[in-house]
N, C-alpha and C positions, 0 to 999 in steps of 0.2 A: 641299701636303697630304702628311703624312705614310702609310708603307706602314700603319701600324696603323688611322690615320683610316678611308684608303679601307676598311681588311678591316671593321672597325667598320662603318662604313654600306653595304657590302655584305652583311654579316650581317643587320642592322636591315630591313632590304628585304625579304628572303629569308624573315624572320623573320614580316615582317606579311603578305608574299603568301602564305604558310601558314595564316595566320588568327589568330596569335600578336602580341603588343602587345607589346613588350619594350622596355623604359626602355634608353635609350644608355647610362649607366654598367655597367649589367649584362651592354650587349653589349660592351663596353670590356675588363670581370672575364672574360667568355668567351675572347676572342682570345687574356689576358694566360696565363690557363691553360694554353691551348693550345701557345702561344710556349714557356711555362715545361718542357713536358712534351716538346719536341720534334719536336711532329704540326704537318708540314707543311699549309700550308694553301693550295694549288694547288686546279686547277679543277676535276677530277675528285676531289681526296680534301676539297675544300670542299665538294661539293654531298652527299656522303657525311655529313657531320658536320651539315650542314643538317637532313637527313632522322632522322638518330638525336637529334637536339634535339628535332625537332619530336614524335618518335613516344616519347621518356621526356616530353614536357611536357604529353601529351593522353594517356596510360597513368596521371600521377597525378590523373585526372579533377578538374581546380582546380572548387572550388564559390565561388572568392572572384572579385572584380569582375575583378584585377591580378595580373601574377606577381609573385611576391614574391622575395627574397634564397632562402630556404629549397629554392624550386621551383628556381632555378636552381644553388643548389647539391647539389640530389639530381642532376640531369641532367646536370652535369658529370660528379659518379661513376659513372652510368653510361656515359656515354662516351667517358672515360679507360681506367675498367678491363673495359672489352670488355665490359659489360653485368653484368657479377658487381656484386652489392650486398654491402657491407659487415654487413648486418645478417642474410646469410646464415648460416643455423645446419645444421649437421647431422644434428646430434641435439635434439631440447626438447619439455618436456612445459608444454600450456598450459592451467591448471585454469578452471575452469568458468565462475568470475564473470571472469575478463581472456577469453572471448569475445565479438569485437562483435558490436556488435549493429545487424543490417541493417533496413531496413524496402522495403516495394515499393510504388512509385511507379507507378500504372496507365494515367500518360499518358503515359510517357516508357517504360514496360513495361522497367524496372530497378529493381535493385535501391541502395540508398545508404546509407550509413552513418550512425543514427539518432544524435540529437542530445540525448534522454529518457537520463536516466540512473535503473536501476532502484532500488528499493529491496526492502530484506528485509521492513517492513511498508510493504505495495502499499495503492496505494487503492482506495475497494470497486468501481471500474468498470474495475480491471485484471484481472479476471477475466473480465469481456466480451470486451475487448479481447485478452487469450490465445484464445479460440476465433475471433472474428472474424481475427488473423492468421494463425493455421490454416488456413480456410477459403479465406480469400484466397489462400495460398499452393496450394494443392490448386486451384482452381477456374481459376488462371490456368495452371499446369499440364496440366488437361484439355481446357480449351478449345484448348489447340496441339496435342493429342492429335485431338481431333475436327475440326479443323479441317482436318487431313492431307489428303492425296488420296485415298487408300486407305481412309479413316473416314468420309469427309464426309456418310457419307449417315447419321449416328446426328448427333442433334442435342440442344443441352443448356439445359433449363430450370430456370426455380424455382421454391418452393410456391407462389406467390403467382400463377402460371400456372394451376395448378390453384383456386385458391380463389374465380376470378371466373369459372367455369363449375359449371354440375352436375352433367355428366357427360362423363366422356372417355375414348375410349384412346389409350395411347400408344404411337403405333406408330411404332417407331424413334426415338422421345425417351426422355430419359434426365433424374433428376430428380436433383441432387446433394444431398446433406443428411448430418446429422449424428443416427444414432441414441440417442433418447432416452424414456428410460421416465417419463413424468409421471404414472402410476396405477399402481396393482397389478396386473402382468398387460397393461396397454398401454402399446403402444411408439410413435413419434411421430418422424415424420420432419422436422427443423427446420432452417432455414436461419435469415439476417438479413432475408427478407423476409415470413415467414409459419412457422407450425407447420400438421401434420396428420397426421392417426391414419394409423396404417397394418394390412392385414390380411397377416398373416406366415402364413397356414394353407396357401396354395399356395406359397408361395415356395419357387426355386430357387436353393438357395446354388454359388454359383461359389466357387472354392479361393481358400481364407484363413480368417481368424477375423474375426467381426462382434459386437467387442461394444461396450457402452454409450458413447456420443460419439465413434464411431470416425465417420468419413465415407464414404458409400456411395453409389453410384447404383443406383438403382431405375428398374425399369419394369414396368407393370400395366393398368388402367385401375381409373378416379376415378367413384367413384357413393356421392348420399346421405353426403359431407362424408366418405368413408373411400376412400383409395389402398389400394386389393386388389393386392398384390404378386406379380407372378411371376417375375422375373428379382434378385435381386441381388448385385452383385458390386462389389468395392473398387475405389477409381479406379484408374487408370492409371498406372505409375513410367515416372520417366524419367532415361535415363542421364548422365552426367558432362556429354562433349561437347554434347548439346543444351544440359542448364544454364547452360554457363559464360559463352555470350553475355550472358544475363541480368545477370551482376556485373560487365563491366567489367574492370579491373585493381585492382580495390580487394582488400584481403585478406581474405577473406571466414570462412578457415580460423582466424585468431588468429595471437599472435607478435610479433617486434619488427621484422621486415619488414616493408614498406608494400604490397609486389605481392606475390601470391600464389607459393609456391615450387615450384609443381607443375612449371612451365615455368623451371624455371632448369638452365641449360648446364653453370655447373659442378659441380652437385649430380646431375647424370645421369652426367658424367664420373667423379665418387668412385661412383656406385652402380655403373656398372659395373666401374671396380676391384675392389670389392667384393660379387663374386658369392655368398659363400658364408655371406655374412654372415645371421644370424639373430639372432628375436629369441624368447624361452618367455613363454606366456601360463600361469601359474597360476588357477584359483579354489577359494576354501574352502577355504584352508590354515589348518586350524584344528593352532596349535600346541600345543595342551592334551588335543590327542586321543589321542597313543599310549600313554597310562597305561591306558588301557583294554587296548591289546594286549600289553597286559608282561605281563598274568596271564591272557590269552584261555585258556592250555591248562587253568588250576583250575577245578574243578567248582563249581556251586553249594553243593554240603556241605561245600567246601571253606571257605566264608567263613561258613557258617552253626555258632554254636556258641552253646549256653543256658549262661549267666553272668548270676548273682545280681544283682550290679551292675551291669550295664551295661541303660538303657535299651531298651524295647522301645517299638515304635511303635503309635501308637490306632490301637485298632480301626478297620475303616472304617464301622459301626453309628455311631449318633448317640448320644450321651449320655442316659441314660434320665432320665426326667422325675419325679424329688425333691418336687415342691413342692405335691404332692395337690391339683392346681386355684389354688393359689392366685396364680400367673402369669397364670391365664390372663384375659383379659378380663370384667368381667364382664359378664349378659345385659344387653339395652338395657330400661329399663322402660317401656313406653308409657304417659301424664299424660294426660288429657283436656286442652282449650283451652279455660281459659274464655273465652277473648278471639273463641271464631267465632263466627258469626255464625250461626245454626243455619237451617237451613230449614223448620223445621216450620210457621214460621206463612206460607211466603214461597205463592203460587199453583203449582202443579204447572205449568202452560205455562215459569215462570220459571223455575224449575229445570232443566227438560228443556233449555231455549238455551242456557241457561250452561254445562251438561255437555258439551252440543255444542262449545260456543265453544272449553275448555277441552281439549277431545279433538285439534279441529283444530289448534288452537297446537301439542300435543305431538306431532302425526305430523309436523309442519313442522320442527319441530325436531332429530325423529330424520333426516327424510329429507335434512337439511342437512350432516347428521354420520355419513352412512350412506359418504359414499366419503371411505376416507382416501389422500391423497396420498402422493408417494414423492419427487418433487419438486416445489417451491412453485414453478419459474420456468425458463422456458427459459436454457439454457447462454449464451443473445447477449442476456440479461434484457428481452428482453421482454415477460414473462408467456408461460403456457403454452397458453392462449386455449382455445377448444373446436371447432378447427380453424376458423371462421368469420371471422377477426380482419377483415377488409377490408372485412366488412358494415360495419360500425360508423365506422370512418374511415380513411382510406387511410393506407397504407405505402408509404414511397419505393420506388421501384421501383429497384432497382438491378442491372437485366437490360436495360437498352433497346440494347444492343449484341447480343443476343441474338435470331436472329433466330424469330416466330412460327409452328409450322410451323400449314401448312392440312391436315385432316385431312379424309376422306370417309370421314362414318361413314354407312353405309344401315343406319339403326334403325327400329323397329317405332315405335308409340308404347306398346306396353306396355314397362314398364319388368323386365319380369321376363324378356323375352323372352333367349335365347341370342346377340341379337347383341351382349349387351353385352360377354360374353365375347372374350378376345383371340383372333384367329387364330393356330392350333398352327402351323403351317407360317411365319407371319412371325413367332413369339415365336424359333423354332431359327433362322431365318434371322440375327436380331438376335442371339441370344447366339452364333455363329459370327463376325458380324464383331467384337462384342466380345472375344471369345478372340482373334481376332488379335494385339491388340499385349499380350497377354499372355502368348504364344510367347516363350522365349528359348531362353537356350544351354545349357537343360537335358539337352538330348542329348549335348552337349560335356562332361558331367560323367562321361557314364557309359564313357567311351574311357579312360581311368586306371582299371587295375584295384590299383594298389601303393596302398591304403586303408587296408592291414593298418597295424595298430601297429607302432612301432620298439621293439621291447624294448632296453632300454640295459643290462638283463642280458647279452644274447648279444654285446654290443661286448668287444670285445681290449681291457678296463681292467685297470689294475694296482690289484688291490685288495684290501685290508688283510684280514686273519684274520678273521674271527666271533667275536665275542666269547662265552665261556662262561659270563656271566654270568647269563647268563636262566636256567639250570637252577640254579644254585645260590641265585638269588632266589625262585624257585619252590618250593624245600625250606626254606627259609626261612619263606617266606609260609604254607605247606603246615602249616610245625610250629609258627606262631604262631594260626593261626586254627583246628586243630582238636585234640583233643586227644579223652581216655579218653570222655568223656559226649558225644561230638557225637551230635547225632541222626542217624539216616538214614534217606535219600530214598529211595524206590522205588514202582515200580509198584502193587504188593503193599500198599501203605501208602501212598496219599496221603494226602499235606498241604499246607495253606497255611497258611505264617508269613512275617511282616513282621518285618526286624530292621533295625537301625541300625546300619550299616557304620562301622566306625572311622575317624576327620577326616583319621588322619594314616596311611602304613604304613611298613613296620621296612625296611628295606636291612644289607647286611652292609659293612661301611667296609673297603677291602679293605687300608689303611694298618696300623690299627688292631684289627681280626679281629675285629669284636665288630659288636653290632645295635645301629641307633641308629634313631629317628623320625623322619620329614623329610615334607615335604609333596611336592606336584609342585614349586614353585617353588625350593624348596631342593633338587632334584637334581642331583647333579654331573655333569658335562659325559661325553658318552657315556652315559647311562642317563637319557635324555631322551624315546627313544620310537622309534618306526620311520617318524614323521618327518624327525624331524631325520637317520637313518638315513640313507634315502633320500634327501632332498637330500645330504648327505652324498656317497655314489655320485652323487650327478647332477655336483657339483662337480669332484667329483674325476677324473669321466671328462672335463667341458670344460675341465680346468685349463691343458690342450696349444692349444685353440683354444676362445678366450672368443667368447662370444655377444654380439651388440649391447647387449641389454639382458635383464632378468629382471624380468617385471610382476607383482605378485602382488595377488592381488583380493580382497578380506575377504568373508565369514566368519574372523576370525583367532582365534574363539573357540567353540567349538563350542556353547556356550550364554551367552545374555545375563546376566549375574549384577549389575548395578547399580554399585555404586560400590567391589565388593570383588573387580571384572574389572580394572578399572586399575590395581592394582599386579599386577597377574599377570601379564598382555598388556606391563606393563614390562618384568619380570624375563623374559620368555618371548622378547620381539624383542631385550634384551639380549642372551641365550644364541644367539640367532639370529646376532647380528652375530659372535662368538666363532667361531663355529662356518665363517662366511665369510671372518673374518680368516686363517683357516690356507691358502687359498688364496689368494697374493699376485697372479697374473695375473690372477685374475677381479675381485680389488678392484679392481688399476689400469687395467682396459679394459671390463667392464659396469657398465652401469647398472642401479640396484634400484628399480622403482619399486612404490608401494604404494597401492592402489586401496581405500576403506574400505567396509565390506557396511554391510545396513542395521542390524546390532547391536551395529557398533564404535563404541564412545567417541567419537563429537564432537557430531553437533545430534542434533535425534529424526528422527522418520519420515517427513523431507520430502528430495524430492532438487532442486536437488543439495546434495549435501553436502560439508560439510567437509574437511577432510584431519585425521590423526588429532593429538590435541594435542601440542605440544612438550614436553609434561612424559612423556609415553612416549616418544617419539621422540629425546628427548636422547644419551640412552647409542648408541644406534644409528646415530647422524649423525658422533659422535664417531668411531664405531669405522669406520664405510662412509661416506666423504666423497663418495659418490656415487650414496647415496641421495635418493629427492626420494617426497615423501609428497606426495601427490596429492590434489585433490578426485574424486569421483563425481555426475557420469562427467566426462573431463577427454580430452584428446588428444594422440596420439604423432606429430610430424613426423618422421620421417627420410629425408633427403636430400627426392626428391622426392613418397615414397609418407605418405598420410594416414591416420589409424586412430584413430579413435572409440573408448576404455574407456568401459564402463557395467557396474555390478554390480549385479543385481535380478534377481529371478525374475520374469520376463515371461511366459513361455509358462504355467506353472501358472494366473495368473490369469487368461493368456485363456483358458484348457481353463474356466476355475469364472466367467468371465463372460460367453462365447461364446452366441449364437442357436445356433448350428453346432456339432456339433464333426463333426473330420474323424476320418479311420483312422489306425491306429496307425502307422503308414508313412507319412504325410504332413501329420504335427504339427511337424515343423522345417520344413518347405517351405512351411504355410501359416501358421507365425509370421515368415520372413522376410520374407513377400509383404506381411505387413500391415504390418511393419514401415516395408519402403521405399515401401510404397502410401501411406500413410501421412506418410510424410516425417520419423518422430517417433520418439525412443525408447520412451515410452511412451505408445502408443497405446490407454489405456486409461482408464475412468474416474476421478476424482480421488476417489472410495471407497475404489479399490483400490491407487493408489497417488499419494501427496499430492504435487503438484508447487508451488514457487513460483510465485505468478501471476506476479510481475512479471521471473522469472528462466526462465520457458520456453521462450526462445530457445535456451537451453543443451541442449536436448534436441532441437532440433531436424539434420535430416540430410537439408541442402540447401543446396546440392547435395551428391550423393552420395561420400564418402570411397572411399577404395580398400578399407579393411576396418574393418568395425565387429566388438568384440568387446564379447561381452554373457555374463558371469558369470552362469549360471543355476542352480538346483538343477536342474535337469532336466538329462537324458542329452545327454554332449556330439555336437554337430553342425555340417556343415560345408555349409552351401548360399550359390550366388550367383545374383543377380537382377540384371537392370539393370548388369551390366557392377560390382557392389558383392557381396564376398562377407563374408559373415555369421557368425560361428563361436561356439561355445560349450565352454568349456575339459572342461564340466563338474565336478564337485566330485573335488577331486583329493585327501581323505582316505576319502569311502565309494565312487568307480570303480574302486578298484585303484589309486592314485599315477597317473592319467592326467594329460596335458597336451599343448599344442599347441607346436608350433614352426613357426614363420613367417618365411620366406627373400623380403624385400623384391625384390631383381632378378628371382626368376624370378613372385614375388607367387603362389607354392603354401603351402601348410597342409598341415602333417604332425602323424599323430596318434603320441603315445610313450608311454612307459609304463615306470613304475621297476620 
């Protein structure tokens, strides 16, 4: 027998007392590798390569009977090249539909990689199925939460707990459910095993926002078919390192790796090379906006001038009514029937029943039609029932893991009596130990006091003259729009008039010396705005040491205009790229990427959304070969830190759809909290903002990334929860040119300012 034979079927041994089945020709292909590559194969560095076989061929969790060629040639690359994979990236952005999509498996309590592929029109019971994986996700979440050692005395039911009793308190249980308003004015606590009312008049909101389908736990006591609520607060987060037993090795992040990159060696190794490295977060860079500021110093009287010709705008009075009546409707004339049947010759008793009969059909009728509905069915389509549903026929129970607690209530038998009420002393008791695991490292934020802005004015750049433009475009402007007859404004003489501002305004061509007409589009390069300015200075101070990347997150138009936005938003990221190209170092070492709001050019008002079309983005790709136009919301790898883009105003709609709201000092803190409470980007109703049913996975943030960034109109903010920090660039044309910068190695957030 040959030396290859024996290492062959010493491998093949080794291979199945490990629990691995491996065909002899593949252990064959193994040794020939090995042989080929120089790695001696003695007894200590044999049982070495035994053990990193066995642990890459149980890391690609096989769901097939057999190994196959493929598995054992991923396991070779791994270890051959010391565990480095070949399909490690760097840098890459992964949009929204190439995220897998996982499903969890409750008896094996993992998660796996789902086998359904979605579509854009879902079917109509894929919208059950979006809240039902919701919940799921949440529920099994909590349950490892209360199960703790530290927790164990708070216990977790569901409605259907309540619905085959009369009356109860809950003392020290907890009911999880999804809020949901099925009437005008009531609200209704729903899971997948039952619906029921809820009374919100005492309730105590815990930090966060609670609004419409968000998931909550409550606790109160149950009387007369209504949970009277006193405590409620959002479930539980949980950090990275707990999650990640859950996945496995599978990729859970997206990508063209197989294993997740967060644990790869030599992508720690480049991060810390690269200490200084950063990346700017943009939102609402609306490129259409500095035409506004080119003439901020002209007065109103300035643009107002009465000309014969030139249109004036309607009144805002209605058009007065010409037609002397004869528009209008005429009156209705009432015809006798000859066709009734009269009563006069019928007996009075008869008449009197049939009035009767008649009266009682029409109050049935109103009182049928007396309550209108807000939704026809619960969010897990069950119907929205009238809290009672179990009377009538039973509902799976899907709690029997769940254990019953025994309660000692000492009640009267009047029902009115005070013991139905909760004890004050165990309701504070309960909501202390639930603040427990809601404690983090909030106190850790407030040890950095350098919060301040970076002004990148006050940097040592070298930077170009001021141009003298703007005053000689202002005398210009000045001596076209007012002249001998302008009116004027003053205290002393108010007035209101409407005028119609001219399509186009006059520039002085400085080639040429003379006034010519131009649009915004048709502007020449440097009289584009205090946009394009300021990036401008932003470039040119990093021209010496370029950034990782440059993300910019739509609004890219300050107003939605239809089909007469898209050639503008061309001509305008044209100019843009131009205006990049004169910086050679930052083309050849950042990345641009481009995040779409919800008014730019590609689908309507569903997320996620598209990336912007190729028919705008042509010129731009041409000119910055290292641009990548992204969907919303989409994800940034680098090296080994993960980050979540999403652009939507979030917190506005929980402030306008919120039970709660909180204080002005703790609206970022309790949009985060619900956020990662949550697990969701938009933790909000699908009124307010439309999601694909069958593409909600894309939105979900679980487990948790290192940094999620979330484009909002609202004032930028920088909180972290759960070991996940959360930021908001805020709107970088009305904050003053604000934006974030984000330094991967040391994973801090700095606020700057042009």
């Amino acid at each position: 027998m040959s030396v290859n034979e024996k290492l062959r079927n010493k491998l093949h041994n080794a291979l199945k007392l490990s629990g691995f089945s491996v065909r002899r020709e593949f252990c064959t292909l193994i040794i020939e590798k090995f042989l080929e590559e120089g790695v001696e194969l003695k007894n200590e560095n044999f049982d070495n390569i035994v053990k990193e076989l066995c642990s890459s061929l149980e890391s690609q969790c096989l769901s097939e009977q057999s190994i196959e060629r493929e598995h054992i040639d991923r396991a070779l690359e791994v270890c051959l090249h010391a565990g480095y994979d070949r399909h490690e990236t760097i840098f890459s952005i992964i949009n929204a539909f190439d995220f897998p999509k996982l499903v969890y498996n409750p008896d094996r309590k993992m998660y796996f990689m789902s086998t359904d592929k979605s579509k854009i029109l879902s079917d109509a019971d894929a919208k059950a199925k979006m809240f039902l994986e919701r919940y799921s996700t949440i529920l099994q979440r909590t349950k490892r939460c209360f199960a703790d050692s530290e927790r164990g005395q708070v216990k977790l039911q569901t409605v259907d707990y309540l619905l085959t009793l009369s009356y109860v308190t809950l003392e020290r249980t907890m009911i999880l459910g999804s809020l949901l308003q099925v009437s005008e004015g009531k609200y209704y606590l729903e899971d997948p095993t039952g619906i029921v009312q809820l009374d919100l008049t005492h309730a105590r909101y815990h930090v966060g926002f609670f609004a419409e389908n968000c998931f909550v736990l409550v606790n109160g006591y149950y009387e007369d078919k209504v949970l009277h609520v006193s405590s409620i607060v959002l479930p539980p987060g949980e950090e990275y390192k707990d999650s990640r037993i859950r996945f496995g090795n599978i990729n859970y992040f997206g990508g063209l790796s197989t294993v997740p990159l967060r644990d790869s060696r030599r992508l720690k190794e480049h991060l810390s090379r690269n200490k200084c490295e950063m990346i700017m977060f943009f939102s609402d860079v609306w490129l259409d906006h500095p035409l506004a500021n080119k003439f901020s110093k002209l007065s109103v009287k300035d643009f107002i001038k009465e000309s014969p010709g030139g249109p004036r705008l309607q009144s805002l009075r209605l058009p007065r009514d010409l037609s002397l009546g004869g528009s209008k409707l005429p009156k209705k004339i009432y015809k006798p029937n000859v066709n009734v049947a009269r009563n006069k010759d019928k007996p009075k008793e008869f008449v009197k029943k049939d009035r009767e009969f008649k009266g009682k059909r029409n109050n049935d009728l109103h009182n049928t039609r007396k309550q209108k509905f807000v939704q026809s069915s619960g969010i897990f389509s069950d119907g929205m029932g009238d809290g009672h549903r179990l009377t009538e026929k039973r509902v799976v129970n899907h709690s029997r893991d769940i254990e019953k607690p025994v309660l000692k209530l000492n009640r009267t038998s009047d029902k009115t009596s005070s013991s139905l009420l909760p004890d004050k002393k165990a309701d504070m008791e309960l909501s202390d130990c639930l603040l427990k695991y809601e404690e983090d490292e909030d106190d850790d934020s407030k040890e950095s006091d350098n919060s301040g802005p970076v002004n990148w004015n006050s940097l040592d750049l070298t930077k170009k003259p001021i141009k003298t433009e703007l005053k000689e475009e202002a005398a210009v402007a000045s001596s076209i729009f007012c002249d001998k007859n302008s009116r004027e404004i003053s205290n002393s003489n108010p007035t209101m008039t409407l005028w119609r501002l001219p399509s186009c305004l006059a520039i002085k061509n400085t080639v040429e010396k003379k006034l010519v007409n131009c649009t915004l589009t048709d502007l020449p390069e440097g009289k584009i705005g205090k946009v394009f300015e300021k990036l401008e200075l932003l470039f040119d101070g990093l021209q010496m040491s370029p950034p990782i990347a440059f993300v910019f997150m739509g609004n890219f138009m300050s107003e939605s205009q239809g089909c007469k936005m898209t050639d503008t938003l061309r001509k305008l990221l044209k100019k843009l790229a131009d205006l990049i190209y004169k910086f050679p170092n930052i083309v050849n070492a950042s990345q641009f990427v481009f995040v779409p709001g919800m008014i730019d050019p590609c689908t309507p008002h569903l997320v996620p959304r598209l990336p912007l079309p190729k028919c705008l983005t042509e010129d731009f790709s041409k000119t910055i070969p290292k641009a990548i136009f992204a969907t919303n919301p989409c994800r940034l790898q680098y090296c080994t830190k993960e980050i979540v883009l999403f652009r939507a105003d979030v917190v506005p709609k929980l402030l306008q759809g919120s039970l709660h709201k909180p204080a002005r000092d703790e609206i970022s803190g309790c949009a985060v909290r619900t956020v990662v409470s949550q697990g969701h980007l938009s933790p909000l109703s699908l009124n307010s903002l439309t999601v694909h049913w069958g593409f909600d996975y894309c939105l979900r943030l679980y487990p948790l990334p290192d940094l999620v960034v979330i484009g909002d109109k609202f004032e930028a903010y920088q909180e972290k929860y759960k070991e996940c920090q959360v930021i908001n660039p805020g709107p970088f044309c009305e904050n003053g040119f604000q934006f974030k910068s984000y330094v991967p190695f040391t994973d801090s957030v700095d606020d700057c300012q042009l």
